[in-house]
PDB file of N, CA, C and O in Angstrom, chain B, residues numbered from 101:
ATOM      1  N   UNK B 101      17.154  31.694 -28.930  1.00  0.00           N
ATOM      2  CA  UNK B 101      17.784  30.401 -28.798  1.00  0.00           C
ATOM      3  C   UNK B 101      18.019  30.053 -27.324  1.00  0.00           C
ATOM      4  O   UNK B 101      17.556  29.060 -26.762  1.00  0.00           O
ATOM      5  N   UNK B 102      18.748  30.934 -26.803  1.00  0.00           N
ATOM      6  CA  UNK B 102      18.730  30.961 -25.041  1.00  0.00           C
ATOM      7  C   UNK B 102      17.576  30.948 -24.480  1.00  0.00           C
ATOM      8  O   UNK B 102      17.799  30.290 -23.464  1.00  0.00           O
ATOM      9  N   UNK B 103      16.277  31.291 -24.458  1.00  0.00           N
ATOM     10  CA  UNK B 103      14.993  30.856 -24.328  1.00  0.00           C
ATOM     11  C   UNK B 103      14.673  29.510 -24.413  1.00  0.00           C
ATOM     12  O   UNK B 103      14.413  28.738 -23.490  1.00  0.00           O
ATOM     13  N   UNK B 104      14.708  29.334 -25.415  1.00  0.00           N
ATOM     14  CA  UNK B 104      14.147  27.644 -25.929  1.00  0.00           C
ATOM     15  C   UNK B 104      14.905  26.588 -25.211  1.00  0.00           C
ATOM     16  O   UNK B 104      14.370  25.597 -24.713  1.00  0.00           O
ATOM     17  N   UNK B 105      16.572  26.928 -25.172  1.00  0.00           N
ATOM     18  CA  UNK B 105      17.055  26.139 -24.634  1.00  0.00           C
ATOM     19  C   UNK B 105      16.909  26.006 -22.825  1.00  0.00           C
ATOM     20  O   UNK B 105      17.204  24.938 -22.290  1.00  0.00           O
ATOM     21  N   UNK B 106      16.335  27.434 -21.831  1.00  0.00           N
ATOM     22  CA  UNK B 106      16.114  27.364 -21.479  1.00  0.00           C
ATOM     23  C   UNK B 106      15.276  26.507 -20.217  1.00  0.00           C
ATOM     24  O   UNK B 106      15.348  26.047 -19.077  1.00  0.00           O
ATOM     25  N   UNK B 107      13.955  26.819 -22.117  1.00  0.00           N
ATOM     26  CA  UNK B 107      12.543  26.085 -21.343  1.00  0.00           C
ATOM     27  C   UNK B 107      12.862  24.321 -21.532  1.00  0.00           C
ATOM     28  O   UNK B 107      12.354  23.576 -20.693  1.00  0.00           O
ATOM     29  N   UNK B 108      13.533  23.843 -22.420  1.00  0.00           N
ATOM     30  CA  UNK B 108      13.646  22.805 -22.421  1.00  0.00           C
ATOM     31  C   UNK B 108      14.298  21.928 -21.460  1.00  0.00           C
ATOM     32  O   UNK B 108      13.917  20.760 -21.381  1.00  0.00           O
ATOM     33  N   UNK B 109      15.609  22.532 -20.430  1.00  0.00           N
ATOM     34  CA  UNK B 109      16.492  22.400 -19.233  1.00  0.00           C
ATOM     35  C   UNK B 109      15.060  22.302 -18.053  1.00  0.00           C
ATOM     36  O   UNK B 109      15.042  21.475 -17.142  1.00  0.00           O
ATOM     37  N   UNK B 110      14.115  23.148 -18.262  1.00  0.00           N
ATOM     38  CA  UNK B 110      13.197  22.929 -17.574  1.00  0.00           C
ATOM     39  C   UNK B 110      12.467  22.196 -17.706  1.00  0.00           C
ATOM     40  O   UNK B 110      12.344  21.359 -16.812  1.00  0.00           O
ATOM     41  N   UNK B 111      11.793  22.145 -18.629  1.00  0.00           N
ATOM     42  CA  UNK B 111      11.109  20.874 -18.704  1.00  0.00           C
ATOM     43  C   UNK B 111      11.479  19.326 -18.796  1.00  0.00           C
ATOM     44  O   UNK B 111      10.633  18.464 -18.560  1.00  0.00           O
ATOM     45  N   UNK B 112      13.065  18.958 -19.227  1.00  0.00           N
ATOM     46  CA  UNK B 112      13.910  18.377 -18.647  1.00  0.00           C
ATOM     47  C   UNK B 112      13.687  18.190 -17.223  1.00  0.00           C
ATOM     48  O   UNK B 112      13.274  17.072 -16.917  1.00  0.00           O
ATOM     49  N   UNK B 113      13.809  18.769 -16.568  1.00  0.00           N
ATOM     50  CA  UNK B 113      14.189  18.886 -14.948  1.00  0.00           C
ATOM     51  C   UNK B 113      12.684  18.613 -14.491  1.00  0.00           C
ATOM     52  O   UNK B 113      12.499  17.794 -13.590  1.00  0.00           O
ATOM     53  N   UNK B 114      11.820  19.136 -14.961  1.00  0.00           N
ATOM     54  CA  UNK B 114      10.803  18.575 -13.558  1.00  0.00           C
ATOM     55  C   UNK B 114       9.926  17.037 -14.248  1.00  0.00           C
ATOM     56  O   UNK B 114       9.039  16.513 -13.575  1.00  0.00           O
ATOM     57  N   UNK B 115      10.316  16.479 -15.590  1.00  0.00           N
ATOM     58  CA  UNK B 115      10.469  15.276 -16.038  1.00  0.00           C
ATOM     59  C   UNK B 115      11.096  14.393 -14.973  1.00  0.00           C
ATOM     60  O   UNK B 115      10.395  13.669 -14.266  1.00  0.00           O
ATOM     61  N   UNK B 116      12.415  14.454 -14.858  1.00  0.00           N
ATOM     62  CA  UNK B 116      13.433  13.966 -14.103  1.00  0.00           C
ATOM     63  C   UNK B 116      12.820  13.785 -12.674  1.00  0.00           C
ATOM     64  O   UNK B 116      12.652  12.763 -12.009  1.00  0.00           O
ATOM     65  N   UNK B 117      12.482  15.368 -12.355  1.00  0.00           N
ATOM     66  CA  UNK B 117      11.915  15.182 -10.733  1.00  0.00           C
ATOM     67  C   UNK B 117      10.719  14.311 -10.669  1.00  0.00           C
ATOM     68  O   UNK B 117      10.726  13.386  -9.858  1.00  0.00           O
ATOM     69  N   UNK B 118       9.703  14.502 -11.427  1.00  0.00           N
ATOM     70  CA  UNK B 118       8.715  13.731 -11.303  1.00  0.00           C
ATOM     71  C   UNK B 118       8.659  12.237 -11.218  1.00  0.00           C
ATOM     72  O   UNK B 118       7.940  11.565 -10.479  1.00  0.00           O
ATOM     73  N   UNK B 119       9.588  11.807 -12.149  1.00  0.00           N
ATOM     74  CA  UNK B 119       9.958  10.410 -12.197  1.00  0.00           C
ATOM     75  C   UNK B 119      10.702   9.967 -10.969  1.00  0.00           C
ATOM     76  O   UNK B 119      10.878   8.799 -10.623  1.00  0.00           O
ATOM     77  N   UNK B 120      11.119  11.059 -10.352  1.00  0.00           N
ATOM     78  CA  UNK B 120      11.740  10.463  -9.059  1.00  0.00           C
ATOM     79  C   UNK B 120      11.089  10.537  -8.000  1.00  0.00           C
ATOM     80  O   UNK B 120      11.181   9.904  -6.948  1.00  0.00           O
ATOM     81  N   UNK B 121      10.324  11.460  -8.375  1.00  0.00           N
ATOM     82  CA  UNK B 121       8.899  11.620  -6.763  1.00  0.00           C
ATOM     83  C   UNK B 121       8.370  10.288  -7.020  1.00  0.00           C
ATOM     84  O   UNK B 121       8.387   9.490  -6.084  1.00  0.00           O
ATOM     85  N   UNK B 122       7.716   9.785  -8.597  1.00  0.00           N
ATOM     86  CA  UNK B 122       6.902   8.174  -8.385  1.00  0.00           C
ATOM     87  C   UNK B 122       7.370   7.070  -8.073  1.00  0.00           C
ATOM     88  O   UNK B 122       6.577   6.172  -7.791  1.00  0.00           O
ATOM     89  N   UNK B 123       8.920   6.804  -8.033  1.00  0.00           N
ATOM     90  CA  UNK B 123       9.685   5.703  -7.712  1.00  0.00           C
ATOM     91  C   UNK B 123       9.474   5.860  -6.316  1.00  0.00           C
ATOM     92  O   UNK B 123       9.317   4.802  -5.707  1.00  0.00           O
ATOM     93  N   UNK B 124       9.427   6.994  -5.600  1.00  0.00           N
ATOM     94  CA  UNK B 124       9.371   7.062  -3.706  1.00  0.00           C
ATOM     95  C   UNK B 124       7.982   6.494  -3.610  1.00  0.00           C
ATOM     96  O   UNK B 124       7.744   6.177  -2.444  1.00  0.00           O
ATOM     97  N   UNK B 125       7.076   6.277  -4.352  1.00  0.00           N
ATOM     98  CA  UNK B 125       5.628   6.096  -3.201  1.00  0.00           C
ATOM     99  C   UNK B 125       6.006   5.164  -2.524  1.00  0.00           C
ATOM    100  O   UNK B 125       6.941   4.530  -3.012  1.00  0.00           O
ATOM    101  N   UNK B 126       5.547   4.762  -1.361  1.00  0.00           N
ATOM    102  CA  UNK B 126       5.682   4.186  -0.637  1.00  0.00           C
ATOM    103  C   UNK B 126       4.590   2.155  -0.945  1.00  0.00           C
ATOM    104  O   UNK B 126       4.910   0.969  -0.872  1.00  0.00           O
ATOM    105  N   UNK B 127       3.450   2.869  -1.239  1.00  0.00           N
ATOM    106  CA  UNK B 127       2.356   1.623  -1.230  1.00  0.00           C
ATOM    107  C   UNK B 127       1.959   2.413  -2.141  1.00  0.00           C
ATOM    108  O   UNK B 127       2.103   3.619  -2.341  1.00  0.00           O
ATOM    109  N   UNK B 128       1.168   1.147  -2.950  1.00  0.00           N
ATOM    110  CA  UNK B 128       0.131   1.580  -4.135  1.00  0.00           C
ATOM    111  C   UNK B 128      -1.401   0.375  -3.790  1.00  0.00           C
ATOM    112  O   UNK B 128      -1.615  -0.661  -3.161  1.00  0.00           O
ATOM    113  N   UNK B 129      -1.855   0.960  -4.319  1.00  0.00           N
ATOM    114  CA  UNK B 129      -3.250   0.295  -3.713  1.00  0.00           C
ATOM    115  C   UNK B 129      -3.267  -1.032  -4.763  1.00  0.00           C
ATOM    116  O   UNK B 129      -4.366  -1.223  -5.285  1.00  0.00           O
ATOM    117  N   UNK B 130      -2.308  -1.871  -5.099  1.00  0.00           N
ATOM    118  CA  UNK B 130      -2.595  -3.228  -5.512  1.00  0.00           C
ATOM    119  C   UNK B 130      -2.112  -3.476  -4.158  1.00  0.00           C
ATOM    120  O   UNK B 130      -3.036  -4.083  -3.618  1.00  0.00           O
ATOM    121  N   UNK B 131      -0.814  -3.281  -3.007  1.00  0.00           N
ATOM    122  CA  UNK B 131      -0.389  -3.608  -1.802  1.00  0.00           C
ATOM    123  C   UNK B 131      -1.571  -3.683  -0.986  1.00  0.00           C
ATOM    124  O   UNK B 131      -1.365  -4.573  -0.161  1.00  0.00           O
ATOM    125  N   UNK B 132      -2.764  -3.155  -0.808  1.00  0.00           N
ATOM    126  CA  UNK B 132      -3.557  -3.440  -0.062  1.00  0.00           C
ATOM    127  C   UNK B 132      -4.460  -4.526  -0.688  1.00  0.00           C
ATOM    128  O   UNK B 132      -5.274  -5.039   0.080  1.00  0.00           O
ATOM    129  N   UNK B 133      -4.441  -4.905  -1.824  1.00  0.00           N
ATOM    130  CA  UNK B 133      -5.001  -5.947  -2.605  1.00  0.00           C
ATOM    131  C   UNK B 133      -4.517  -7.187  -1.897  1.00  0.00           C
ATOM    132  O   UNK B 133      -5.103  -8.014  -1.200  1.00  0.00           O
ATOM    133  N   UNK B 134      -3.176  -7.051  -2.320  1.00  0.00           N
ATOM    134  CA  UNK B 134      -2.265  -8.291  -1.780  1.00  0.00           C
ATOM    135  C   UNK B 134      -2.584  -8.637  -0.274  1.00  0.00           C
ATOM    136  O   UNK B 134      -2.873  -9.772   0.104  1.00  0.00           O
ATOM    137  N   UNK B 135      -2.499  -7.546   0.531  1.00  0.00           N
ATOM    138  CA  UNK B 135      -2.512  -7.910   1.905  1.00  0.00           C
ATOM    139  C   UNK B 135      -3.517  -8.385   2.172  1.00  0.00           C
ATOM    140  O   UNK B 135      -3.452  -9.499   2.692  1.00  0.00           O
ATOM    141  N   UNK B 136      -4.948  -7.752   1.936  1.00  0.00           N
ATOM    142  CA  UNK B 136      -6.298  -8.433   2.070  1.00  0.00           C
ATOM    143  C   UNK B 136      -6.679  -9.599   1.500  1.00  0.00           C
ATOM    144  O   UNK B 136      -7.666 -10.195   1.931  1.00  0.00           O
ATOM    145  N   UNK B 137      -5.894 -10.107   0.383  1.00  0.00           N
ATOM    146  CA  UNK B 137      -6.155 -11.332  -0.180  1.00  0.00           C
ATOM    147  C   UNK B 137      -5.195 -12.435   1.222  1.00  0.00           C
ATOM    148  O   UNK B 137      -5.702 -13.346   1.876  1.00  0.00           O
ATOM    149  N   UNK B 138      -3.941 -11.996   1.298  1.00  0.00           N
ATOM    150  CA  UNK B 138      -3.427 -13.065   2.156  1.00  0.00           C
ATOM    151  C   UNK B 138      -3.824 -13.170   3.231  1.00  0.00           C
ATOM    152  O   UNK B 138      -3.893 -14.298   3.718  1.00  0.00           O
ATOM    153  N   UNK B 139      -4.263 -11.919   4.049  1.00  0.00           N
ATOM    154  CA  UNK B 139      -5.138 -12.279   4.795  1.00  0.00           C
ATOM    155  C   UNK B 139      -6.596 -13.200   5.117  1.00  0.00           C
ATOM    156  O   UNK B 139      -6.908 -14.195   5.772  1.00  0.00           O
ATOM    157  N   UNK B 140      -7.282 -12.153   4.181  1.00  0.00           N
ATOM    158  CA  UNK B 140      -8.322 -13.963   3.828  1.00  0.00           C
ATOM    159  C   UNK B 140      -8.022 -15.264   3.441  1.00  0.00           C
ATOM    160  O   UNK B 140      -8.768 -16.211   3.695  1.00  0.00           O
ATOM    161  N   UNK B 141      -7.319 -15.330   3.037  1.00  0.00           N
ATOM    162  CA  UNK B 141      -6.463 -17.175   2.584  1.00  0.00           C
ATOM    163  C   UNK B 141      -6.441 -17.485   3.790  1.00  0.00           C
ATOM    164  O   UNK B 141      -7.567 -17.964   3.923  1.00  0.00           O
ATOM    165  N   UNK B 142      -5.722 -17.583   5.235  1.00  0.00           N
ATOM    166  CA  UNK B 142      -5.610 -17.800   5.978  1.00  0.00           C
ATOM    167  C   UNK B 142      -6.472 -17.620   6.815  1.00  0.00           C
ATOM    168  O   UNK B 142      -6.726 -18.601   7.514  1.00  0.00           O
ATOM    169  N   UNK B 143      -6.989 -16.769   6.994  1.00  0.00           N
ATOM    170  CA  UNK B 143      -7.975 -16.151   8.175  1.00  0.00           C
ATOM    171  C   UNK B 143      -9.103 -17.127   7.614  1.00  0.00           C
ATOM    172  O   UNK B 143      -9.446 -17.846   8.552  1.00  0.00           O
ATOM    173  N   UNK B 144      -9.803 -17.435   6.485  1.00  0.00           N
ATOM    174  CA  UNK B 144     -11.187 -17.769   5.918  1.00  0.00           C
ATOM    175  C   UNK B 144     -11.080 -19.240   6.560  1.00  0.00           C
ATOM    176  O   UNK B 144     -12.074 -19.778   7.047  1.00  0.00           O
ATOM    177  N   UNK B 145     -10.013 -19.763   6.537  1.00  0.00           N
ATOM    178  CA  UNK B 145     -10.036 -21.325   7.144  1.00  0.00           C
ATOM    179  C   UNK B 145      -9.581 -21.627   8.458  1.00  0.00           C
ATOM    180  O   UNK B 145      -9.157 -22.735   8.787  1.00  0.00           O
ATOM    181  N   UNK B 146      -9.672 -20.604   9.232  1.00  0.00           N
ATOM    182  CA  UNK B 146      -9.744 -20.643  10.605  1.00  0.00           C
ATOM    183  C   UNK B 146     -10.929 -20.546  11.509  1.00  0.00           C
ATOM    184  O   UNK B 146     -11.970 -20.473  10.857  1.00  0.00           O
ATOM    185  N   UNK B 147     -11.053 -20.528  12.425  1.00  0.00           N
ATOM    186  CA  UNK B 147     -12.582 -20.877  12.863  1.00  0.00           C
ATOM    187  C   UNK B 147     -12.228 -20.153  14.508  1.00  0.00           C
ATOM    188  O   UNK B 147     -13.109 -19.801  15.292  1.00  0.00           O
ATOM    189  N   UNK B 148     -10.886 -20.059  14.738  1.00  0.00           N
ATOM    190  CA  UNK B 148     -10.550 -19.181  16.230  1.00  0.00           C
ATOM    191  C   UNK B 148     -10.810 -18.221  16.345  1.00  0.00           C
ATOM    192  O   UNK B 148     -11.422 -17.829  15.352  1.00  0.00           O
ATOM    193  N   UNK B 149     -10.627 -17.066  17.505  1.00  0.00           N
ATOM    194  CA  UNK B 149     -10.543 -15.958  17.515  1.00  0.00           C
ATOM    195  C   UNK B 149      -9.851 -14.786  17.046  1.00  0.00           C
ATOM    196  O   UNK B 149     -10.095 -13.593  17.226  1.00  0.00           O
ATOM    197  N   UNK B 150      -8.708 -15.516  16.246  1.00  0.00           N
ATOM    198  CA  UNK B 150      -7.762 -15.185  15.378  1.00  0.00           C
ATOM    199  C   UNK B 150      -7.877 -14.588  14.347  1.00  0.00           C
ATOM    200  O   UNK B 150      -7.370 -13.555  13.912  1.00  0.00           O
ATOM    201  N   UNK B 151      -8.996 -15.717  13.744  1.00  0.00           N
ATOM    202  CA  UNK B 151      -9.508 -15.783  12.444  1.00  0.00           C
ATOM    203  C   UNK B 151     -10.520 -14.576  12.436  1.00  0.00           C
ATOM    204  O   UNK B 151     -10.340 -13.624  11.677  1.00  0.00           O
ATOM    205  N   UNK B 152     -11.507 -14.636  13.232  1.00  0.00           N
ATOM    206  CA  UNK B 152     -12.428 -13.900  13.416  1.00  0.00           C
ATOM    207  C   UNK B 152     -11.946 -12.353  13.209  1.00  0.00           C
ATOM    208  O   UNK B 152     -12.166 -11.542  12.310  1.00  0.00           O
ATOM    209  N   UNK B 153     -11.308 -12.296  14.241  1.00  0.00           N
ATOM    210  CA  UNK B 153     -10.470 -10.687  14.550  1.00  0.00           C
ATOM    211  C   UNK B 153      -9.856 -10.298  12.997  1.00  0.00           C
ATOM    212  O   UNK B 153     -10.266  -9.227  12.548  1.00  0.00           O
ATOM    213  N   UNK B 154      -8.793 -11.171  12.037  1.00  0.00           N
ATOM    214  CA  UNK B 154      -8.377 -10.896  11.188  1.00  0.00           C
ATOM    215  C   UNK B 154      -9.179 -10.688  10.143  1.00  0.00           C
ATOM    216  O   UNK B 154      -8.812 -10.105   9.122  1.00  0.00           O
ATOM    217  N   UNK B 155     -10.347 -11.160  10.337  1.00  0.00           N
ATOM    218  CA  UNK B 155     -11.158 -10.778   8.707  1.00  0.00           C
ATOM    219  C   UNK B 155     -11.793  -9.596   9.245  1.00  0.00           C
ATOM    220  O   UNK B 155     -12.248  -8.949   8.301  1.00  0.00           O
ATOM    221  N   UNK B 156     -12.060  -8.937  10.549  1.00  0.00           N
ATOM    222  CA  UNK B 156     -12.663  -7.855  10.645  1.00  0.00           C
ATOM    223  C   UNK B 156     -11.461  -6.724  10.187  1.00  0.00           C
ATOM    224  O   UNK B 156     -11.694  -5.726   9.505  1.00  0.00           O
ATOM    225  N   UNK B 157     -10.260  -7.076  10.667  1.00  0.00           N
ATOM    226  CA  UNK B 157      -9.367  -6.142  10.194  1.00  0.00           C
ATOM    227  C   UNK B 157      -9.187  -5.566   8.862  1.00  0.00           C
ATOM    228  O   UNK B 157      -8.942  -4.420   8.484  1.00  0.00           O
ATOM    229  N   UNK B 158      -9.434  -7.012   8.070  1.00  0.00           N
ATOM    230  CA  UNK B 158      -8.966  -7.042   6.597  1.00  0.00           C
ATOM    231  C   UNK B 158     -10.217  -5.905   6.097  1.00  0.00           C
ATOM    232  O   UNK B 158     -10.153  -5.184   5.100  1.00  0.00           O
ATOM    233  N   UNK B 159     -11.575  -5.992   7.287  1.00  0.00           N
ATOM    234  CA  UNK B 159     -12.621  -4.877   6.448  1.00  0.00           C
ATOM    235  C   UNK B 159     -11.772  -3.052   6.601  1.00  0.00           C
ATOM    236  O   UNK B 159     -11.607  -2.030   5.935  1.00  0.00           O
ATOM    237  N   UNK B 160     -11.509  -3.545   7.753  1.00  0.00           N
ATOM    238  CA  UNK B 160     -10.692  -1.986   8.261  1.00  0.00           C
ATOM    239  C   UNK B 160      -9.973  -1.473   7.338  1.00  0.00           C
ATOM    240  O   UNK B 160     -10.275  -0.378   6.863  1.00  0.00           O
ATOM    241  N   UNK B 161      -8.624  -2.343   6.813  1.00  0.00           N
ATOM    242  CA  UNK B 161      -7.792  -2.674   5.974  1.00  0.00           C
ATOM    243  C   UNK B 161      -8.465  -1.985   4.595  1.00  0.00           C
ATOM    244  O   UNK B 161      -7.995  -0.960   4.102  1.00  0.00           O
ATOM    245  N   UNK B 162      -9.645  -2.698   4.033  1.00  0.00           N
ATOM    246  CA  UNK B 162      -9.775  -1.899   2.839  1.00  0.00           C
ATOM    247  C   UNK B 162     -10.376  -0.473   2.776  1.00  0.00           C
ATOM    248  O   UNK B 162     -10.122   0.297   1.849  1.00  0.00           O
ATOM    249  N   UNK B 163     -11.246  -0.143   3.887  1.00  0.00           N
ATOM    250  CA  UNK B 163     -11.736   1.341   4.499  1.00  0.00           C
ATOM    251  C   UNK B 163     -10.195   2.057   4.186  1.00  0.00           C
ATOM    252  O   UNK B 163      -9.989   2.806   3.231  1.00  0.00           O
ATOM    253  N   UNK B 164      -9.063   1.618   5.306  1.00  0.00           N
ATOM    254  CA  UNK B 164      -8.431   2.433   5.385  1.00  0.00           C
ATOM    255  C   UNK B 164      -7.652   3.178   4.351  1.00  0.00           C
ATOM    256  O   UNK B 164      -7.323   4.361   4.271  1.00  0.00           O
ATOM    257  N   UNK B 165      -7.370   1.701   3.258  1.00  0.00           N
ATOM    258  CA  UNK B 165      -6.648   1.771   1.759  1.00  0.00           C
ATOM    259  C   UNK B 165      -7.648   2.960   0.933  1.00  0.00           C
ATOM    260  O   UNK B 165      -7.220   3.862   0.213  1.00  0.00           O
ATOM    261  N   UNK B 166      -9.112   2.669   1.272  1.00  0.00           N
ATOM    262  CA  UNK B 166      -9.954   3.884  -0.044  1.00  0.00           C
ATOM    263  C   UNK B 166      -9.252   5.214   0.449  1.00  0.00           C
ATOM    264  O   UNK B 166      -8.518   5.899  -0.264  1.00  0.00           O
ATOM    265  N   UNK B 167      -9.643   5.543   2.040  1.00  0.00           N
ATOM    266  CA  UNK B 167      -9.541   6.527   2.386  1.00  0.00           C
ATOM    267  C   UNK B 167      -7.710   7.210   2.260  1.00  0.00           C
ATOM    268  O   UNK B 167      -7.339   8.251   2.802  1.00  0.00           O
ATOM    269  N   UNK B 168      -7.173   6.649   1.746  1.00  0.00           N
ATOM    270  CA  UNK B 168      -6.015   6.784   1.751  1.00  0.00           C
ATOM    271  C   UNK B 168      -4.742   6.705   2.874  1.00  0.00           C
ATOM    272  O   UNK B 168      -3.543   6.901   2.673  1.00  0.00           O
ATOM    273  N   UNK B 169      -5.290   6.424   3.853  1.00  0.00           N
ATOM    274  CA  UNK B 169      -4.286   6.070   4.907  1.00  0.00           C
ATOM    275  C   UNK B 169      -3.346   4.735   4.856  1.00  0.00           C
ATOM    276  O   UNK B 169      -3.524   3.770   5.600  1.00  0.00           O
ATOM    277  N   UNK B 170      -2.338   4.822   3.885  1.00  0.00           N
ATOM    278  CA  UNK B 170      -1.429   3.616   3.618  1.00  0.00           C
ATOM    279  C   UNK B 170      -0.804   3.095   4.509  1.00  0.00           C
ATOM    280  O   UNK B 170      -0.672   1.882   4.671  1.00  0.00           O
ATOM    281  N   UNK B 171      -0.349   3.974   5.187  1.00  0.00           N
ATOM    282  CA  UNK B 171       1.259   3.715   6.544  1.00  0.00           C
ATOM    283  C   UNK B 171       0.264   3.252   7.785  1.00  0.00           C
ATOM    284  O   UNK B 171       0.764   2.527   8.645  1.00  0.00           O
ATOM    285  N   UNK B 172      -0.929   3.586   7.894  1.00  0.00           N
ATOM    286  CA  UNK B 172      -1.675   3.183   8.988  1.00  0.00           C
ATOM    287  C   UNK B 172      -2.460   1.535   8.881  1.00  0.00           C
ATOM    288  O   UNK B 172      -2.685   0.645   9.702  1.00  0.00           O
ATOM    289  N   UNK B 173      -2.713   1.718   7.395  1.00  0.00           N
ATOM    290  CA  UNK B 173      -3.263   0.336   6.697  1.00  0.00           C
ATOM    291  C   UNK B 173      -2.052  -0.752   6.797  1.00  0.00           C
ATOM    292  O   UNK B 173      -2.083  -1.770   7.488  1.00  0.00           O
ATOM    293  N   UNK B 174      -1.072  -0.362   6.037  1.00  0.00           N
ATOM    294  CA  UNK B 174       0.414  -0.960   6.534  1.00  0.00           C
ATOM    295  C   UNK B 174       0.515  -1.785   7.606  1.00  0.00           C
ATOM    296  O   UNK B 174       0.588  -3.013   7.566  1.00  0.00           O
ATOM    297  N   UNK B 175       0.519  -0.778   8.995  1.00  0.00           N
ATOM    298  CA  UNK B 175       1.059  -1.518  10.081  1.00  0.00           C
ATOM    299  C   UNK B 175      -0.325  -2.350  10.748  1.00  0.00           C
ATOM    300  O   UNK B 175      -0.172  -3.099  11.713  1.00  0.00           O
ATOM    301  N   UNK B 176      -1.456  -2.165  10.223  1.00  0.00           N
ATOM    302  CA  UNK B 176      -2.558  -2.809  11.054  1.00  0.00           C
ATOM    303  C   UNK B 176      -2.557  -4.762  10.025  1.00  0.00           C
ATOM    304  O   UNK B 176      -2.894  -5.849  10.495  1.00  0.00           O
ATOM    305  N   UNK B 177      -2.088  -4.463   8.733  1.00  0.00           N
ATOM    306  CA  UNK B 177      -1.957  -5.575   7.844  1.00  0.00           C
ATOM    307  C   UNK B 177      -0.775  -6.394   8.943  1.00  0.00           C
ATOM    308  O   UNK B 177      -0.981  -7.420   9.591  1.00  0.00           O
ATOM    309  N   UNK B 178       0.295  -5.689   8.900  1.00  0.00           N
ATOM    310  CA  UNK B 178       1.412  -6.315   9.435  1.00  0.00           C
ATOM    311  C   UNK B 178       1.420  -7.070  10.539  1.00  0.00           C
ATOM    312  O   UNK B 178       1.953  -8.173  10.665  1.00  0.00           O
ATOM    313  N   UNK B 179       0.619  -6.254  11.608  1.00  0.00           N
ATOM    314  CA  UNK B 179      -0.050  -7.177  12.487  1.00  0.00           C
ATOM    315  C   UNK B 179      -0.860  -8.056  12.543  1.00  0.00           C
ATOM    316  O   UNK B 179      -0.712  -9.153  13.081  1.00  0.00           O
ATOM    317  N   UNK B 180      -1.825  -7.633  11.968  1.00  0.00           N
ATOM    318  CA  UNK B 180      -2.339  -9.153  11.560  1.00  0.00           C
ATOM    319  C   UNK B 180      -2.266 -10.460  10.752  1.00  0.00           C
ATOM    320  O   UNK B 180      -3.024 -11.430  10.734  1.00  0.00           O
ATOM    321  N   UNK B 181      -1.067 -10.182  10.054  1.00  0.00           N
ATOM    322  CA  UNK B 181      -0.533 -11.041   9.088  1.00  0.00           C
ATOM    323  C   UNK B 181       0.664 -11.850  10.826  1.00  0.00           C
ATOM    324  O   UNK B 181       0.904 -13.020  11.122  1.00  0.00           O
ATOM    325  N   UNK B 182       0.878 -11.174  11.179  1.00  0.00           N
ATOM    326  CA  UNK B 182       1.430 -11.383  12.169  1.00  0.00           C
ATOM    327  C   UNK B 182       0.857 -12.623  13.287  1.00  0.00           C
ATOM    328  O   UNK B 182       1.303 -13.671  13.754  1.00  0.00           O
ATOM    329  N   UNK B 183      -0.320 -11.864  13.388  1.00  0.00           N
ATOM    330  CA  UNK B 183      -1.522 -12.709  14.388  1.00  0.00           C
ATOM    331  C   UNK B 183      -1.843 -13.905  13.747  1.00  0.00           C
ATOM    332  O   UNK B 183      -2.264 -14.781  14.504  1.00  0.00           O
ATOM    333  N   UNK B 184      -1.760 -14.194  12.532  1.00  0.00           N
ATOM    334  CA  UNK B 184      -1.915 -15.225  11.915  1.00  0.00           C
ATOM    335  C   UNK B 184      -1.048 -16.397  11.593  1.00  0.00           C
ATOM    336  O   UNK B 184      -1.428 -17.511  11.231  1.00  0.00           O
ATOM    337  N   UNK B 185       0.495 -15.868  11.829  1.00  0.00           N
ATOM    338  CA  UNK B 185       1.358 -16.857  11.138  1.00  0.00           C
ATOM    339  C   UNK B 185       1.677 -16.813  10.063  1.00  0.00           C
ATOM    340  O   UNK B 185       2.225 -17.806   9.584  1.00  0.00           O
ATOM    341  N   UNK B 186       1.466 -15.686   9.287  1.00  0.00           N
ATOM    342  CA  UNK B 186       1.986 -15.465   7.533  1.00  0.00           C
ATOM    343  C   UNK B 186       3.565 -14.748   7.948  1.00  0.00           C
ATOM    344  O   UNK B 186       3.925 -14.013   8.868  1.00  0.00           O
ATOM    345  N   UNK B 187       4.146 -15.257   6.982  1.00  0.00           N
ATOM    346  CA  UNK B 187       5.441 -14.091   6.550  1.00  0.00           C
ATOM    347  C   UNK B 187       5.050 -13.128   5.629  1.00  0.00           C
ATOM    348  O   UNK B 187       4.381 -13.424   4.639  1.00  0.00           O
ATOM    349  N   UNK B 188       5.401 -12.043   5.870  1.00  0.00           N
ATOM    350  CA  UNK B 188       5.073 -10.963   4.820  1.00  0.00           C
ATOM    351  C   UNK B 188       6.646 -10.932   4.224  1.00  0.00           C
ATOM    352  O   UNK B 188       6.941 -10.175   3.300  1.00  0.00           O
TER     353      UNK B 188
END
């Protein structure tokens, strides 16, 4: 009985933990969806150097999202959402 109840406190517990490790991710790859879409909205109807620069990013942007680099994809979106005049 002390066994069972045991394994169940355990398996309890890393339930619990797990569910709390997935609430921390940080970005999930629809966030790089989003960013690359708002980026092109804006960037696609510009014709400056602005524009130009931001849709090359937005290619970077999705490279960086496959390869998994979020926090780096992150701040290069941010800036260029930046360079553009969007609020994020």
């Amino acid at each position: 009985m002390i066994r069972i109840m045991l394994v169940m406190f355990a398996l309890v517990s890393m339930m619990w933990l797990s569910t709390a490790a997935m609430a921390q991710q940080s970005t999930v790859m629809s966030d790089c969806d989003q960013w690359i879409a708002k980026i092109h909205a804006e960037a696609d109807d510009r014709v400056d150097e602005a524009g130009w620069t931001a849709r090359q990013k937005a290619d970077d942007i999705a490279q960086m999202c496959k390869e998994g680099k979020m926090t780096e994809a992150q701040k290069t979106a941010s800036d260029m959402m930046t360079l553009l005049g969007i609020k994020m």
